[in-house]
C-alpha positions as CSV (number, residue, x, y, z in Angstrom):
1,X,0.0,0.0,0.0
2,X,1.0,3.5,-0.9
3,X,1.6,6.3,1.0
4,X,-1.3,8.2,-0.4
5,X,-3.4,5.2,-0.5
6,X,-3.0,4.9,3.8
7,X,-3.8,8.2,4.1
8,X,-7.0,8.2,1.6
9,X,-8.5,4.9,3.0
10,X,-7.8,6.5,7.1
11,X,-11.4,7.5,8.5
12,X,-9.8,8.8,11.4
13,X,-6.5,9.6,12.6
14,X,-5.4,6.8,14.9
15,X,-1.2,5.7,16.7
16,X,-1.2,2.7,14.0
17,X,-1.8,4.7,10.8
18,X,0.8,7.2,11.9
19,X,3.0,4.3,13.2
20,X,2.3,3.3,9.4
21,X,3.4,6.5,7.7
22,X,6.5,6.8,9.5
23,X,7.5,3.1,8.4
24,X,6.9,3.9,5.0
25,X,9.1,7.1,5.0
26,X,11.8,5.2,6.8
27,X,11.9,2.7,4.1
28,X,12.3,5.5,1.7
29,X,8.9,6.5,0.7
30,X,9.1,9.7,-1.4
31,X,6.6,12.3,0.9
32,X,5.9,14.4,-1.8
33,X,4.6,11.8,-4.1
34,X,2.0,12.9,-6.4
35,X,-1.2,11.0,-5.7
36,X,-3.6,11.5,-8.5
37,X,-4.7,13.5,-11.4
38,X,-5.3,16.4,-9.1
39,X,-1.9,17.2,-7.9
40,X,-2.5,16.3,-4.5
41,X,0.3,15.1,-2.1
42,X,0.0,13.0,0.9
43,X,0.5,16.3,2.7
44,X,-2.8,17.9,1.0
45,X,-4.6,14.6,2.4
46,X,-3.8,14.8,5.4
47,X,-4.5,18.3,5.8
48,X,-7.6,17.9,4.3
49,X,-8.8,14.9,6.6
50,X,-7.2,16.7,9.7
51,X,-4.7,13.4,10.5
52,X,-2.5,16.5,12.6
53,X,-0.1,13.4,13.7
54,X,0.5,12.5,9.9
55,X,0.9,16.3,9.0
56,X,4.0,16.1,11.7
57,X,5.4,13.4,10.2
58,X,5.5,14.2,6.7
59,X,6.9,17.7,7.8
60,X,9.8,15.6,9.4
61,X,10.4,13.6,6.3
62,X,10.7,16.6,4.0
63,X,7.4,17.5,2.8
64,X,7.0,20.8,0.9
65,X,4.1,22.7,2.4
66,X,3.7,25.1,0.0
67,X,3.8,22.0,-2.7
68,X,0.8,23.3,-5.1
69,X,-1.9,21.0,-6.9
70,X,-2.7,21.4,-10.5
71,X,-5.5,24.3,-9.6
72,X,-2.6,25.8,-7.6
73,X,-3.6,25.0,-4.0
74,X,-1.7,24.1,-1.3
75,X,-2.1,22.0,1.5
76,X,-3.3,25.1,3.9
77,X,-5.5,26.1,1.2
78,X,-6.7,22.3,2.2
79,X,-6.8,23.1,5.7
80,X,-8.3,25.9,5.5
81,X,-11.2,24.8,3.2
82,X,-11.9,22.0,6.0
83,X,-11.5,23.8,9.3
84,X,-8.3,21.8,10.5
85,X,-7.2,24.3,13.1
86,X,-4.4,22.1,14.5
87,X,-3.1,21.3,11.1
88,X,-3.0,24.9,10.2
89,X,-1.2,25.9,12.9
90,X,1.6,23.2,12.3
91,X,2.0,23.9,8.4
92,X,2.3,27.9,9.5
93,X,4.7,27.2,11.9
94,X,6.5,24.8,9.1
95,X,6.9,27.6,6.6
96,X,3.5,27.7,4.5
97,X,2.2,30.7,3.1
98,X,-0.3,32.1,4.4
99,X,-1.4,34.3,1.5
100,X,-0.6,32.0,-1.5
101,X,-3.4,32.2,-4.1
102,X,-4.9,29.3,-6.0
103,X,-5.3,29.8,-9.9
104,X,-8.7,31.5,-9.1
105,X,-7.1,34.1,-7.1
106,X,-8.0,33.0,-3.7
107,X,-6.0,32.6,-0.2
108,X,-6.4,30.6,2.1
109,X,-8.9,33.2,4.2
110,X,-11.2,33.6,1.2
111,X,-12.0,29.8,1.9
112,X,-11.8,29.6,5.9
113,X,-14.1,32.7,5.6
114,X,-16.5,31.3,3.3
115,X,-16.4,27.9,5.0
116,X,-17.5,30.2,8.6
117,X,-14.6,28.5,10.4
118,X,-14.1,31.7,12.7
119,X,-10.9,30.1,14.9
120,X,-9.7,29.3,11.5
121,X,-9.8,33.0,10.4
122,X,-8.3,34.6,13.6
123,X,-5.6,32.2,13.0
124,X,-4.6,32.9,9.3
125,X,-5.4,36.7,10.7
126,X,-2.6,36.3,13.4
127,X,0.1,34.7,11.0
128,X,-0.4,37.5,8.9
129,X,-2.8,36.6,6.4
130,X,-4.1,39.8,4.2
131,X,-7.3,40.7,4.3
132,X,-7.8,42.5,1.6
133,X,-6.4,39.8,-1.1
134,X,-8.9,39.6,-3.8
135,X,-9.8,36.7,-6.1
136,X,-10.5,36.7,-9.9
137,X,-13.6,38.4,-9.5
138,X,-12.3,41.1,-7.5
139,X,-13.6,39.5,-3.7
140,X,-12.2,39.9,-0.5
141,X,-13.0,38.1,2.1
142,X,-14.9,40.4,3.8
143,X,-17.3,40.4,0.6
144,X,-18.0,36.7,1.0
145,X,-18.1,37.1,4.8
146,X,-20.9,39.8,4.2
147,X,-22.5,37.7,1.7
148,X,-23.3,34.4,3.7
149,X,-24.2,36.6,7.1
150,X,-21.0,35.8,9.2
151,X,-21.1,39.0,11.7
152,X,-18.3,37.4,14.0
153,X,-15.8,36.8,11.1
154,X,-16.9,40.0,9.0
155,X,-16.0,41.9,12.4
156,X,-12.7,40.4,12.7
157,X,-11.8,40.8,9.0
158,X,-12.6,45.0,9.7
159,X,-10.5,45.0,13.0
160,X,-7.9,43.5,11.2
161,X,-7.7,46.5,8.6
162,X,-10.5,44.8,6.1
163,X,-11.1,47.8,3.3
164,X,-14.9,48.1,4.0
165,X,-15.4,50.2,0.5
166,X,-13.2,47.1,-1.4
167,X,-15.2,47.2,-4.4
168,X,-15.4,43.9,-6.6
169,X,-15.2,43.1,-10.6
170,X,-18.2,44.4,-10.5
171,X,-18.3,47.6,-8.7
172,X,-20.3,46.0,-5.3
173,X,-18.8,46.4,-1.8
174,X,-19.5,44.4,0.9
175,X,-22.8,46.9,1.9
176,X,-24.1,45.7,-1.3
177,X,-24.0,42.0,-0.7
178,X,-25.3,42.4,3.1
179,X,-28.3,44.6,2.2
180,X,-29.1,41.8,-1.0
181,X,-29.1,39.5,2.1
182,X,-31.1,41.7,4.2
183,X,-28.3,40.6,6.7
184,X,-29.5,43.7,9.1
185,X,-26.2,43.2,11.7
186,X,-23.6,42.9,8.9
187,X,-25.0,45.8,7.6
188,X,-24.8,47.9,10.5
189,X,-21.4,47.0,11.4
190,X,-19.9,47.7,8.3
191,X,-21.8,51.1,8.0
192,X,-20.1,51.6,11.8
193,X,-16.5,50.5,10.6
194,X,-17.0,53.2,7.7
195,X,-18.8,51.6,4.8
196,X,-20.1,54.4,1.9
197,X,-23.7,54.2,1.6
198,X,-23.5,55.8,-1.2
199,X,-21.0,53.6,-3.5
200,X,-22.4,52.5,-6.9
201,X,-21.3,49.1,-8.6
202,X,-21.4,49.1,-12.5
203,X,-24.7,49.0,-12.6
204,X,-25.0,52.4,-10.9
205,X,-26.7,51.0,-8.1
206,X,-26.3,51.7,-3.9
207,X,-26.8,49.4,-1.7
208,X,-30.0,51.0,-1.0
209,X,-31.0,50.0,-4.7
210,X,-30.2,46.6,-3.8
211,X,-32.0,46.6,-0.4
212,X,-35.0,47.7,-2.6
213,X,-34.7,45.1,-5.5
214,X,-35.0,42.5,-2.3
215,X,-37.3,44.0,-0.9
216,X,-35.8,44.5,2.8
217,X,-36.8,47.3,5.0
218,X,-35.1,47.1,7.9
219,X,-31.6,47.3,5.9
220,X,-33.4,50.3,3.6
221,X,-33.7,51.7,7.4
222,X,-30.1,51.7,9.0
223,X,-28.9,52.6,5.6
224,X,-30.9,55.8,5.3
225,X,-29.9,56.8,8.8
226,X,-26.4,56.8,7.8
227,X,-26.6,58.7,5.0
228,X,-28.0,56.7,1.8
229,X,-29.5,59.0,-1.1
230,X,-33.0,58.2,-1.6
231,X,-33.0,60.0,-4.7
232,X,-29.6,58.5,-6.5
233,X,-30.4,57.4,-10.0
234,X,-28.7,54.1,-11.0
235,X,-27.7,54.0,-14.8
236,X,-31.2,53.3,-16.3
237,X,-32.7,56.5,-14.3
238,X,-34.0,54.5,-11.0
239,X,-33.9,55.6,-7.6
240,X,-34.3,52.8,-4.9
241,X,-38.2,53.9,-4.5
242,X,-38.7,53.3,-8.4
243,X,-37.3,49.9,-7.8
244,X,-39.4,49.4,-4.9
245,X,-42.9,50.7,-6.4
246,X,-42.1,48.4,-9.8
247,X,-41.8,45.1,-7.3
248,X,-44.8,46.6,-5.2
249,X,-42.5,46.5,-2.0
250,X,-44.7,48.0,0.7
251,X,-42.6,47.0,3.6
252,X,-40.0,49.2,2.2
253,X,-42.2,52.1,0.8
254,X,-43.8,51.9,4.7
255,X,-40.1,52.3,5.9
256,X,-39.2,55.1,4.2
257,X,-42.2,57.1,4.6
258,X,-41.9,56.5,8.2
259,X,-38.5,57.7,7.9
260,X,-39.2,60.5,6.6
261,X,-41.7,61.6,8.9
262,X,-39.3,61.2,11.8
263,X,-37.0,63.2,9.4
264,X,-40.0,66.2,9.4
265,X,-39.8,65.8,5.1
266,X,-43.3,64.1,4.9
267,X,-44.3,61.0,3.1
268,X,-45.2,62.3,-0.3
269,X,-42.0,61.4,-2.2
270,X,-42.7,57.5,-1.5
271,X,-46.6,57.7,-2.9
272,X,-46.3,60.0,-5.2
């Protein structure tokens, strides 16, 4: 049996299979042995699975870890995909990189983050990991934080210098995917941290626009006390109540006149 073949037939980590690996490499066993199609060494399956005592071992019997598979990740990029906190910490502390990007532009944080493994994040954080690395389409992690509703990462990403007004390939910051979300705590914390109400994506639209497309009030509210222009055009000549009166979005049309009543500017703007 191979090395990689021990390692993908382990269901758990256990003294024999590392016992196992150790014999192998002993007996000359090449640790950086290619084990399929995909590029993957014995190191990226055992980061993968988590098998910390196996990670150890290859480390001591020369394993690369920053060895790259054919879609150019490496085995931290595995670890961080999967959570394996332990294993993350020993391939740092081995000489991996924590901001290597695959050939889709991403770092290891842009998967921790969208996998909401927070320890995971504060430790790539710690080590040094960037923040504000964006993939092929332009996304930090903070956008995909903002995106899937993960407050507790999204607010470590901005205390740890996160570019709130990061705008992607296509012009959104992370405001715009929180509001599409109606993801009401993201969206105040990043209009807290500094987020521009105000910032349009290609399209021309705010992130009000997109709270009003979705049809979410309460976001349409927190934004419009920090400053979001109720009468910005996007590029085919729509404000966000345009929007909202073509979907027949009460809930928001009810917010903002009540809004603006507590504003002393009267409700006739919304149903006009």
């Amino acid at each position: 049996m191979s090395l990689c073949e021990i390692l993908e037939r382990g269901k758990d980590e256990y003294s024999s299979l590392v016992e196992n690996l150790e014999r192998m490499l002993l007996r000359g066993g090449f640790s950086d042995v290619r084990c399929n199609e995909r590029g993957e060494t014995p190191l990226h399956i055992a980061s993968a699975k988590g098998f910390v005592g196996c990670v150890r071992v290859l480390l001591q019997y020369g394993a690369f870890p920053n060895s790259k598979t054919k879609d150019g990740r490496t085995p931290l990029h595995y670890a961080a995909i999967n959570g394996r906190v332990e294993v993350l910490q020993v391939l740092i502390s081995s000489g991996a990189d924590v901001n290597v990007r695959d050939i889709y532009g991403r770092a290891p944080l842009h998967y921790a983050t969208e996998g909401g493994f927070v320890e995971t994040v504060k430790i790539l954080l710690e080590k040094g990991a960037d923040p504000n690395i964006v993939d092929k389409e332009g996304r930090g992690a903070l956008h995909l934080a903002a995106m899937r509703g993960y407050f507790l990462i999204a607010r470590m990403l901005l205390d740890n210098q996160a570019d709130p007004n990061l705008r992607d390939s296509s012009g959104q910051h992370a405001l715009h995917y929180a509001a599409a979300k109606g993801f009401t705590n993201i969206v105040k914390l990043l209009l807290e941290k500094g987020s521009d109400p105000n910032l349009e994506d290609n399209s021309g639209n705010t992130p009000l626009h997109t709270a009003a497309q979705w049809c979410f009030a309460d976001a349409a509210e927190l934004l419009l006390n920090h400053g979001a222009d109720l009468g910005k055009s996007n590029r085919e000549g729509k404000t966000p109540l345009d929007i909202a009166k073509e979907i027949k979005c009460e809930a928001f049309l009810t917010a903002v006149a009540e809004w603006q009543r507590k504003k002393g500017k009267g409700a006739t703007q919304v149903y006009q």
